[in-house]
N, C-alpha and C positions, 0 to 999 in steps of 0.2 A: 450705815443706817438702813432697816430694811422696811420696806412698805407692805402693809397688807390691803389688798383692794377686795372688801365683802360685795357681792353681787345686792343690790338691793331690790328691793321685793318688784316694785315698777319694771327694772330690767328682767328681772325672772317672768314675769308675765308676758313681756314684749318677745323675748324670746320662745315661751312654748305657745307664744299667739303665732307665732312666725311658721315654727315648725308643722301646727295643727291646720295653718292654710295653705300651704304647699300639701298635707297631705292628703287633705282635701279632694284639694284641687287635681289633685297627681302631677304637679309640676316638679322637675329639677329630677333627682333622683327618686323623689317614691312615685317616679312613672312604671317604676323597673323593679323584679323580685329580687327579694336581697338572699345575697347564695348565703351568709354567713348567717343570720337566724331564722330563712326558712320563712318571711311571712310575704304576700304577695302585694302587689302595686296597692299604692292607695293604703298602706299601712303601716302606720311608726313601726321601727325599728327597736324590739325590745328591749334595746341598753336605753335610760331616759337620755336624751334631747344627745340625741348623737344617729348620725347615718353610718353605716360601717361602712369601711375604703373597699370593698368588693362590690356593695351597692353603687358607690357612684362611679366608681371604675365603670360597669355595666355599663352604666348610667351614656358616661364618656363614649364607651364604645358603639353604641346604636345610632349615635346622636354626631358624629364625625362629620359622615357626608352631607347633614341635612346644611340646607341654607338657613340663612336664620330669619327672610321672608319668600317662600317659595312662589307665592301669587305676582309677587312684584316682580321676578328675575321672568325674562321669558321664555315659553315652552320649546325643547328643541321640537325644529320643523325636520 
């Protein structure tokens, strides 16, 4: 027996509410240019409601050594 799960309309909105304040905002990956279509931080990703794995790859890679509260760790003397 096979199931079909249709996205309904509530969750389609939750989801491009999700992606348009992250991009916003430039949090998570659209801090970073996406090599794969070319558009710069702070701007969806041409495919709809998808980041491409180059952009957050980037994304990953700038974002390695940060701490994840730099004010709270203290400053080396």
């Amino acid at each position: 027996m096979r199931f079909s799960l249709s996205p309904s309309p509530s969750a389609d909105a939750a989801h491009d509410a999700a992606h348009e304040l992250h991009r916003r905002f430039r949090h998570g990956a659209y801090s970073v240019n996406c090599e794969t279509c070319h558009v710069k931080p702070g701007v969806l990703c041409l495919g709809r409601r998808t980041v491409h794995t180059a952009r957050r790859e980037l994304f990953r890679k700038t974002t390695a050594g940060t701490a994840l509260v730099p004010l709270l760790l203290g400053r080396p003397r």
